[in-house]
C-alpha positions as a Markdown table, in Angstrom:
| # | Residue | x | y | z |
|---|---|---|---|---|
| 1 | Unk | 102.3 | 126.8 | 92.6 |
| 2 | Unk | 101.6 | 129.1 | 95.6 |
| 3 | Unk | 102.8 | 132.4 | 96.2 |
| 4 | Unk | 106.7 | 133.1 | 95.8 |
| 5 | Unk | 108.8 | 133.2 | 99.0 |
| 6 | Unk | 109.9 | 136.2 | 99.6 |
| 7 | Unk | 113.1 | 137.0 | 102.4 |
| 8 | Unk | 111.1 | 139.8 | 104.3 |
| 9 | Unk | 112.1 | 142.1 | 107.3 |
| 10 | Unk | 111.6 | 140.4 | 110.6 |
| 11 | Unk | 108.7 | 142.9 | 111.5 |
| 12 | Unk | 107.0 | 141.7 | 108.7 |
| 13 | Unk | 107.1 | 138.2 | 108.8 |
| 14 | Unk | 104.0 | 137.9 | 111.2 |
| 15 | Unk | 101.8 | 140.0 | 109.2 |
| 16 | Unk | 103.0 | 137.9 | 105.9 |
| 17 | Unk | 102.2 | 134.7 | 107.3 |
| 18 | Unk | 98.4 | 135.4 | 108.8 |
| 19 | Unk | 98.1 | 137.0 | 105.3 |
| 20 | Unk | 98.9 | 134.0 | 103.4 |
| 21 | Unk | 96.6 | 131.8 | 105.7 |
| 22 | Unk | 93.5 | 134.1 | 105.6 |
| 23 | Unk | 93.7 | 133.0 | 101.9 |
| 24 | Unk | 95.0 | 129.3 | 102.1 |
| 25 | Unk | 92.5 | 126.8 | 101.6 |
| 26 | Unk | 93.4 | 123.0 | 101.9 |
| 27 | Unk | 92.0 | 120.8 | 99.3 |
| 28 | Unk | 91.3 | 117.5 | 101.8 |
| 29 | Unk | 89.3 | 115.3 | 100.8 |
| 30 | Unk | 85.2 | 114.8 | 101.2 |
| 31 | Unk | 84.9 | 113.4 | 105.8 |
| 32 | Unk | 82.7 | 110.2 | 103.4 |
| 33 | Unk | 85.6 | 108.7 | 102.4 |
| 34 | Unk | 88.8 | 109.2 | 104.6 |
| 35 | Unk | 92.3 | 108.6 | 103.1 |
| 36 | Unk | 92.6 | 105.3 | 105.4 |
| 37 | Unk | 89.7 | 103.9 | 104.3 |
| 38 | Unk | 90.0 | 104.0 | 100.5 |
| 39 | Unk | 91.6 | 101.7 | 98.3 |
| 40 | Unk | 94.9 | 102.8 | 96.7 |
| 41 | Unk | 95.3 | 102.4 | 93.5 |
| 42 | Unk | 99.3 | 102.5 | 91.2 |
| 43 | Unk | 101.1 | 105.4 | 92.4 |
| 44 | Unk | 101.6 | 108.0 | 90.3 |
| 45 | Unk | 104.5 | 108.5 | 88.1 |
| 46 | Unk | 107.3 | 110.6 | 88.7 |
| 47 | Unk | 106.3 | 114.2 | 87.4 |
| 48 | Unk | 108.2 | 116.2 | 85.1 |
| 49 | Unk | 107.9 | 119.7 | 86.2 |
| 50 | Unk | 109.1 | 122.6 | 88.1 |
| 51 | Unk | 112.2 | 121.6 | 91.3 |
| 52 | Unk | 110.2 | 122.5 | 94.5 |
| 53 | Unk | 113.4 | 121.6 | 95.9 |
| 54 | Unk | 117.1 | 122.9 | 94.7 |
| 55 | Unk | 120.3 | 121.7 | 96.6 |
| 56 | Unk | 123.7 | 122.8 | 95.3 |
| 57 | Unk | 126.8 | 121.7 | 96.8 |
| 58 | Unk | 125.4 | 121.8 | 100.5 |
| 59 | Unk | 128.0 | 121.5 | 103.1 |
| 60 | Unk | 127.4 | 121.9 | 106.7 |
| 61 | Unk | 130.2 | 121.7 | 109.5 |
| 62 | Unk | 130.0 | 121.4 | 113.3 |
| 63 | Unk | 132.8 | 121.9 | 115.6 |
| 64 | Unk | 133.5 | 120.3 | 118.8 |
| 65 | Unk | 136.6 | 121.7 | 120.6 |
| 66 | Unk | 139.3 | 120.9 | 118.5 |
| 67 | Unk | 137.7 | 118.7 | 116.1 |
| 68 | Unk | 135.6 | 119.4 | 112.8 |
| 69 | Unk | 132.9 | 117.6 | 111.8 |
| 70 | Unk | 131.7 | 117.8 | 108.2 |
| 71 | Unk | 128.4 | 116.6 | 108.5 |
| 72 | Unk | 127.4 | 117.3 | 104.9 |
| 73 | Unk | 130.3 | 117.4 | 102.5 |
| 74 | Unk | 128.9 | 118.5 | 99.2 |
| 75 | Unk | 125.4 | 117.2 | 98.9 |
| 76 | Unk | 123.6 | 117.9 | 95.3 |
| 77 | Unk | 119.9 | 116.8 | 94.0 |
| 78 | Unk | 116.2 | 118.5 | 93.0 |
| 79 | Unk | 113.4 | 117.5 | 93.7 |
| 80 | Unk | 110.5 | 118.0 | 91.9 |
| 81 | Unk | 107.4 | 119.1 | 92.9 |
| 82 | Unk | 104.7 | 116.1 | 93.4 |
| 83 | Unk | 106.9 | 113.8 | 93.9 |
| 84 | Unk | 107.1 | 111.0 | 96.8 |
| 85 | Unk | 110.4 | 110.4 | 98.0 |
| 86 | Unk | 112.8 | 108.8 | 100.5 |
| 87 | Unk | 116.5 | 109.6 | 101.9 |
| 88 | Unk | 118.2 | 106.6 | 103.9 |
| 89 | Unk | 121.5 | 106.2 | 105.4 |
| 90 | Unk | 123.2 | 104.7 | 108.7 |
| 91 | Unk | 123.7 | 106.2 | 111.6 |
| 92 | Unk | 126.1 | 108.8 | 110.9 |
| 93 | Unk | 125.7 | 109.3 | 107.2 |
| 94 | Unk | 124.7 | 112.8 | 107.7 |
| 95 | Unk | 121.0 | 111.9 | 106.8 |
| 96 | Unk | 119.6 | 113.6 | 110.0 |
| 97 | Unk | 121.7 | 116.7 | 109.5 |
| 98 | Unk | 120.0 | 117.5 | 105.9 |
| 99 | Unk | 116.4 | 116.4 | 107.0 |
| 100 | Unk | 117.0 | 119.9 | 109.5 |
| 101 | Unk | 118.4 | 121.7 | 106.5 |
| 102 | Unk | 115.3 | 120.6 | 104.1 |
| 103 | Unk | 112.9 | 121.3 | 107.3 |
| 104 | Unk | 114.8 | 124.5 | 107.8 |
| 105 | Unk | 115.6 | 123.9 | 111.4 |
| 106 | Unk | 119.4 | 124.7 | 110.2 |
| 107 | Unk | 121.3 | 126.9 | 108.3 |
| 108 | Unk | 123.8 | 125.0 | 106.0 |
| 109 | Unk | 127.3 | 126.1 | 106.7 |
| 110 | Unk | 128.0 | 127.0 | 102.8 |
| 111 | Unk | 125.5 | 125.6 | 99.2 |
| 112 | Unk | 122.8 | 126.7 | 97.9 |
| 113 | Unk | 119.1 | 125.6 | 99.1 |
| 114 | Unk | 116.4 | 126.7 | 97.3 |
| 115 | Unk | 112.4 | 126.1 | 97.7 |
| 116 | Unk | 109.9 | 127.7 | 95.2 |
| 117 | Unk | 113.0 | 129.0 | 93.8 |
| 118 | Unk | 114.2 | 131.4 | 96.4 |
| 119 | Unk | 117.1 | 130.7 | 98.2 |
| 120 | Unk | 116.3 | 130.1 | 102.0 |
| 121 | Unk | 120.2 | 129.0 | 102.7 |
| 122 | Unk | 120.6 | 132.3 | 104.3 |
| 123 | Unk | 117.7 | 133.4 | 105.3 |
| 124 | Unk | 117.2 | 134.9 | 109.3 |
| 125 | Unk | 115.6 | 132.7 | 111.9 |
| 126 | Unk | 112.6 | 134.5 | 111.9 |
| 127 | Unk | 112.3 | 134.3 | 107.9 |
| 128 | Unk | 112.8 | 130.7 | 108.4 |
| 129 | Unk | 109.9 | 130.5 | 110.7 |
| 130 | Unk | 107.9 | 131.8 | 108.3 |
| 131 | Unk | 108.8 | 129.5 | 105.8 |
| 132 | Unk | 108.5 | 126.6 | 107.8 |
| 133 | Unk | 104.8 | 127.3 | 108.8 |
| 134 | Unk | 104.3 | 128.3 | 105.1 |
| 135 | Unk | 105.8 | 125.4 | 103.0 |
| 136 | Unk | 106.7 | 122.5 | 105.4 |
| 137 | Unk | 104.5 | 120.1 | 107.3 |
| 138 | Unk | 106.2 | 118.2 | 109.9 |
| 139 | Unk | 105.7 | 114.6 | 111.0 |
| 140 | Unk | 108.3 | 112.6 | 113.7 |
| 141 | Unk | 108.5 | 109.4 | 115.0 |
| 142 | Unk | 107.2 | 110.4 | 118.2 |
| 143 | Unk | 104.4 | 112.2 | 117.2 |
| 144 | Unk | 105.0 | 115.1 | 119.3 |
| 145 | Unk | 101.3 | 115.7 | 120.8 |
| 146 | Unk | 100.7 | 117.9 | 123.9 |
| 147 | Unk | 99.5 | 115.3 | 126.2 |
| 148 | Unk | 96.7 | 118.2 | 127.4 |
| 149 | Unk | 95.3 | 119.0 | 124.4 |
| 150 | Unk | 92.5 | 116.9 | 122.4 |
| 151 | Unk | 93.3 | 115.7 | 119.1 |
| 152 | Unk | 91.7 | 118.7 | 117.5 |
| 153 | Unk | 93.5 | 121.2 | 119.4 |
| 154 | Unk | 97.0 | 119.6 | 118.4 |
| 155 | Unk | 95.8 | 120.1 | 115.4 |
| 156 | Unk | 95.1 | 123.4 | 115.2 |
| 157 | Unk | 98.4 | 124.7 | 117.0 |
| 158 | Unk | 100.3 | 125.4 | 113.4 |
| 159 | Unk | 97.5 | 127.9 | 112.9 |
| 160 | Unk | 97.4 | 129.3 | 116.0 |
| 161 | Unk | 100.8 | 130.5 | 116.1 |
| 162 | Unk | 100.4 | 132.1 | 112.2 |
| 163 | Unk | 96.9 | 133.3 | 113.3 |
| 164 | Unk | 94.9 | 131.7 | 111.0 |
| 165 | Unk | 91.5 | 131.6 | 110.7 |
| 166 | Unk | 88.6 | 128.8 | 110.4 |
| 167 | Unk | 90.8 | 127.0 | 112.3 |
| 168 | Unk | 88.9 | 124.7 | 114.1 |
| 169 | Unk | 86.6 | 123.9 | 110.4 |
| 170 | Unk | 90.0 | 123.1 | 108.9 |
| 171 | Unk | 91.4 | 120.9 | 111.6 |
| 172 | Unk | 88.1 | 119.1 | 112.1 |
| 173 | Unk | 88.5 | 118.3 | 107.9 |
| 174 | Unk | 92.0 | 117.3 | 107.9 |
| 175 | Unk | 91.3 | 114.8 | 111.1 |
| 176 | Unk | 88.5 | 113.4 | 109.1 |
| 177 | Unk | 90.6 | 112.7 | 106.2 |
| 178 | Unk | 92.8 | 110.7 | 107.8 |
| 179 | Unk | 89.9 | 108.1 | 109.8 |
| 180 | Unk | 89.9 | 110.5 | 113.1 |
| 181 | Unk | 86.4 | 111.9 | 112.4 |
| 182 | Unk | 85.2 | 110.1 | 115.8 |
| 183 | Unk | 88.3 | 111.2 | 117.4 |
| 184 | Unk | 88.6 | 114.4 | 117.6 |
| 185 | Unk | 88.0 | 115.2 | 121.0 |
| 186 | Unk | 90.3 | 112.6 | 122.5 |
| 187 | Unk | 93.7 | 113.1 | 124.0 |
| 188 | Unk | 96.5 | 111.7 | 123.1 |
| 189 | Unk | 97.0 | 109.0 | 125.7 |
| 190 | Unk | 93.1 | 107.9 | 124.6 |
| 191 | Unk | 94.3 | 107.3 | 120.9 |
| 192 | Unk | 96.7 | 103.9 | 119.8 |
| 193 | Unk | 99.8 | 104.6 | 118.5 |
| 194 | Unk | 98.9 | 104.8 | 114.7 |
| 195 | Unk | 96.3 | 106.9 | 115.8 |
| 196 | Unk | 98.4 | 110.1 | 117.2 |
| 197 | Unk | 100.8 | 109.4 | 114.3 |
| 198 | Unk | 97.4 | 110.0 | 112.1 |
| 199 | Unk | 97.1 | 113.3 | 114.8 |
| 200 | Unk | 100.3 | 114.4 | 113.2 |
| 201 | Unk | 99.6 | 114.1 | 110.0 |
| 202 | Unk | 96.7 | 115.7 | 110.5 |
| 203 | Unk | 98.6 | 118.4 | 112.0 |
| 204 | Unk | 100.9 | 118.5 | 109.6 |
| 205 | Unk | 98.0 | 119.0 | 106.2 |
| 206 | Unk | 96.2 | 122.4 | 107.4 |
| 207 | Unk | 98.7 | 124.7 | 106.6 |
| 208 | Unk | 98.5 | 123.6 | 102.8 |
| 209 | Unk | 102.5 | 123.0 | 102.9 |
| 210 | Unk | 104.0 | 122.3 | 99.4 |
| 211 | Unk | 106.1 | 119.7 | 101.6 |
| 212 | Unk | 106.1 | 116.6 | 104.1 |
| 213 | Unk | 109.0 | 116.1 | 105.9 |
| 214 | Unk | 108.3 | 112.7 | 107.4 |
| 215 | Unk | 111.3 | 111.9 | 109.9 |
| 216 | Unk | 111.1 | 107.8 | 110.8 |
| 217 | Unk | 107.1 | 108.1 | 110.7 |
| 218 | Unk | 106.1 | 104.6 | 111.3 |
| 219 | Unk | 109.3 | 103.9 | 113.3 |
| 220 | Unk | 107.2 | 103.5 | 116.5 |
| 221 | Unk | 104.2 | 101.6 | 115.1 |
| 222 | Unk | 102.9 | 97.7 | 114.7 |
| 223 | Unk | 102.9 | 96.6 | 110.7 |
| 224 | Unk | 99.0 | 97.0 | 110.1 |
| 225 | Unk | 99.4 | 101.3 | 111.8 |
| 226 | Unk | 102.6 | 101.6 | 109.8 |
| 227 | Unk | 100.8 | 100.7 | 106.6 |
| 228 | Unk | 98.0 | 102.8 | 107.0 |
| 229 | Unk | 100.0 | 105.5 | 107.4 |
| 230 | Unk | 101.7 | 105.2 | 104.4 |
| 231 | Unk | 98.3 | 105.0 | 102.8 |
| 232 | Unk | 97.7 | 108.3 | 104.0 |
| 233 | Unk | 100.6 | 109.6 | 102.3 |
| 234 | Unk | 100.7 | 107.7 | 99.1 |
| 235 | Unk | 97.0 | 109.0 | 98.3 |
| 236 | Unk | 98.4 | 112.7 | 99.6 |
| 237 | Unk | 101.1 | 112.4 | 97.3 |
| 238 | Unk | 99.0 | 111.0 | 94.6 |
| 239 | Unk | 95.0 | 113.1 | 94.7 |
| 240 | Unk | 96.8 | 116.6 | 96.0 |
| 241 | Unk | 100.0 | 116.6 | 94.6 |
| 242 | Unk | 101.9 | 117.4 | 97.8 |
| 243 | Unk | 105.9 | 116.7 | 97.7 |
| 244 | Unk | 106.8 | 114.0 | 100.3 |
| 245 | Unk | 110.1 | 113.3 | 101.2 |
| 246 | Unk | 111.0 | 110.5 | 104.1 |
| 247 | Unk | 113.8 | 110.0 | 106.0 |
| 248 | Unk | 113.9 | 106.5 | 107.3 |
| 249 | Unk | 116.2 | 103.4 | 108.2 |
| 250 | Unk | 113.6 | 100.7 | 107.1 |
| 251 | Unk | 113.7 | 99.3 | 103.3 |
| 252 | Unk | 110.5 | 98.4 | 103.4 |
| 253 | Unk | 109.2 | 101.7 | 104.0 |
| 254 | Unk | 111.3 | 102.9 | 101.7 |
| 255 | Unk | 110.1 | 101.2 | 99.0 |
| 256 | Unk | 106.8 | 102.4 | 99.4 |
| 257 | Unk | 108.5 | 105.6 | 97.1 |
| 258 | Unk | 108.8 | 106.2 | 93.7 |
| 259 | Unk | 112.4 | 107.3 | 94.2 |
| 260 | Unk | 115.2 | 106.6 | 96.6 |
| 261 | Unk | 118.5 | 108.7 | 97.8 |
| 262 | Unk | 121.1 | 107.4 | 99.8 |
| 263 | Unk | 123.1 | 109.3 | 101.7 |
| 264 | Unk | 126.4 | 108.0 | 103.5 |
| 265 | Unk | 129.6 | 110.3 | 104.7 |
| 266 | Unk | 127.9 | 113.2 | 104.0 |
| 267 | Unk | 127.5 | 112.6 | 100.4 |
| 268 | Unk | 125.0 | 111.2 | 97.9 |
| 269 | Unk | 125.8 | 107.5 | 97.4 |
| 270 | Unk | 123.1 | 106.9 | 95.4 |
| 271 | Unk | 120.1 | 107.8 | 93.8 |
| 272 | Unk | 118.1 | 105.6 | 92.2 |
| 273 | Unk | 113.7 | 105.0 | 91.1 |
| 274 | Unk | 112.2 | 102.3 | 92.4 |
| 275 | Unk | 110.5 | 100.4 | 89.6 |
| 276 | Unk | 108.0 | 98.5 | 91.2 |
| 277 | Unk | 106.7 | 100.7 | 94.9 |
| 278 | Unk | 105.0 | 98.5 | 97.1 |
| 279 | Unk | 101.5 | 100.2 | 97.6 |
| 280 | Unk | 99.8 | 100.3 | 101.2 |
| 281 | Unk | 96.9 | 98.1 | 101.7 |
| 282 | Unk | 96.1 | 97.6 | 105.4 |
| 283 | Unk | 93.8 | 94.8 | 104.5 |
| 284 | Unk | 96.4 | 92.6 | 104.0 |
| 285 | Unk | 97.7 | 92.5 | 107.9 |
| 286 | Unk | 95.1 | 91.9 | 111.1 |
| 287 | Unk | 94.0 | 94.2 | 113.4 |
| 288 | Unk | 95.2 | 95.5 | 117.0 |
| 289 | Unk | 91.7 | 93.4 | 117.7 |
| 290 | Unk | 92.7 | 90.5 | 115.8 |
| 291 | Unk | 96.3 | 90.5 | 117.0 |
| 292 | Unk | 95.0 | 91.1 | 120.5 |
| 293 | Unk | 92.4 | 87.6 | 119.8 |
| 294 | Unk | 95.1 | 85.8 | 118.5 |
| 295 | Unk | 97.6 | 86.7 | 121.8 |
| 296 | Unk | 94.7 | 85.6 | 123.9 |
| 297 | Unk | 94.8 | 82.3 | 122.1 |
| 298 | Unk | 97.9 | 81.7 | 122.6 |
| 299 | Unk | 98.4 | 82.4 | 126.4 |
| 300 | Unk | 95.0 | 80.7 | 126.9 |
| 301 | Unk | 96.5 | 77.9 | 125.2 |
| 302 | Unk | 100.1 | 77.8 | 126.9 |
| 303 | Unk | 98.2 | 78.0 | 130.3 |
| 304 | Unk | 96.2 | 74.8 | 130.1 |
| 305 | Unk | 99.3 | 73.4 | 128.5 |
| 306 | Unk | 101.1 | 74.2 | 131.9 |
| 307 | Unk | 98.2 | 73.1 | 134.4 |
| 308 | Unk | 97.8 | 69.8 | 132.3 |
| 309 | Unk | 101.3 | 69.0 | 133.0 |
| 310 | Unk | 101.7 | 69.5 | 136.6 |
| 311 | Unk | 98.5 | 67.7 | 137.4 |
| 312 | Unk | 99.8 | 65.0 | 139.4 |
| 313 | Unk | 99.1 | 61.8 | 137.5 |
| 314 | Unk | 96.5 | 59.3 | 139.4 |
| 315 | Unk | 98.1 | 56.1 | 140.4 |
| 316 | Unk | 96.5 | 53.0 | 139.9 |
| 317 | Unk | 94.5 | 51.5 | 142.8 |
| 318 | Unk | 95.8 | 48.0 | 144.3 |
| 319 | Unk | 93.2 | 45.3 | 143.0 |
| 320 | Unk | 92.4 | 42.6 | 146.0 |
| 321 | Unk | 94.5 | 39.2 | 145.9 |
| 322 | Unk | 91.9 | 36.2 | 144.4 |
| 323 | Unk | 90.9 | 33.9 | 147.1 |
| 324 | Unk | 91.0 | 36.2 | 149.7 |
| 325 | Unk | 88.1 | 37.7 | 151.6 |
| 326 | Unk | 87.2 | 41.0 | 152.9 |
């Protein structure tokens, strides 16, 4: 477990934060063998130890003119460190409201909400920063690059703002541990779609959070990108322990989790393990190439399938009467 949260002064939250990186180090694994590229064996089970995240009767409420909204009407669970996670609910459910309360991009109306322990339900925006960049990696469905940046500089952003150092060594090692080794100096609109989502991740590894908050992550992606990265995160989850938590409409992703919490009026419908994950294996769907051959084919195929039928058909020539001359 890394160092306690502590609620400082707002003065000091700078100086607490580039301390804490000048001594993070991430443990990523070797550029030889990139999370993508390995085989993924069972997950691991669900570990017994320590909450890494506490919520206690969370309520939020939003007003609009003369209405009340209770977006969250009591919401309760833990969640323990190491564990790999998924919230679902329709639209409306309240499911978006307590992914910002978990990221700490919102202050719950009334609970509890502890990380590491300390409560961060009440915390000032600038303490919240701090915890954010300390604890909390962030991955959207949009991937939120800077189109003018290369891969590598998106990546180093989290530490620029805390003022970290190394920080092009440790973004160059967390893009290689995703498959991006090659990649690195490529912009955004160069990269395929499971590619920037990989950016993100990326992004999201070099602060060493304790968390993933992974809001619709594949929700913009073909099968074969969506799989790889949940490959990313089940071996994430699995060699360095990291706690990530999903928020996502899709079953199937879902069940790519040991455990799964639906959320629906604001409340904790149900929360149940999932016996049986389904584990990520790319190989088992084609390629952008293959899928790109296999379009081809097909278009190749409809086209001469067009020409042959509106090829005017020959009509038989008129055979000279017998007995007749030229």
């Amino acid at each position: 477990m890394g160092p306690p949260l502590v609620a400082v002064p707002s003065p000091a939250v700078g100086a607490k934060v580039s301390e804490m990186h000048e001594q993070a180090t991430i443990p990523l694994p070797t550029p030889t063998t990139p999370l993508v590229e390995q085989a993924v064996p069972a997950l691991a089970p669900i570990p017994d130890g320590p909450p890494v995240i506490e919520v206690a009767d969370l309520m939020k409420t939003y007003q609009m003119g003369d209405i009340t909204v209770r977006a969250l009407r009591g919401v309760s669970f833990t969640v323990r460190r190491g564990e790999l996670m998924a919230i679902m609910g329709p639209s409306g459910s309240g499911k978006s409201t307590l992914m910002n309360t978990l990221g700490c991009l919102d202050k719950p109306t009334s609970g509890l909400y502890k990380i590491d322990g300390v409560d961060v339900s009440r915390m000032s925006d600038n303490q919240l920063a701090a915890v954010r960049n300390r604890k909390i990696g962030f991955v959207f469905q949009s991937f939120n690059l800077l189109p003018k940046l290369t891969a590598l500089e998106n990546v180093e952003l989290p530490m620029l703002y805390a003022g970290a150092r190394d920080r092009r060594k440790r973004a160059t090692a967390a893009l290689e541990a995703v498959g991006l080794g090659g990649r690195i100096h490529h912009k955004p609109k160069e990269l395929s779609g499971g590619q920037q989502q990989r950016v993100a991740v990326a992004r999201s590894l070099v602060n060493a959070p304790s968390i993933i908050l992974a809001d619709e992550p594949t929700g913009n992606l073909d099968t074969r990108s969506s799989v790889e990265v949940m490959q990313i995160f089940q071996r994430l989850n699995r060699e360095q322990g990291i706690t990530v938590i999903f928020v996502t409409h899709e079953p199937d992703i879902a069940e790519h989790t040991r455990r799964i919490l639906r959320v629906r009026d604001g409340v904790v419908a149900s929360d149940d393990i999932v016996a049986e994950p389904r584990i990520a294996n790319p190989a088992d769907f084609p390629t952008q190439d293959e899928m790109d051959a296999l379009e081809e084919a097909r278009r190749a195929a409809a086209t001469q399938a067009v020409v042959h039928h509106d090829r005017p058909h020959e009509q038989p020539r008129d055979r000279p009467k017998e007995g007749k001359g030229r």
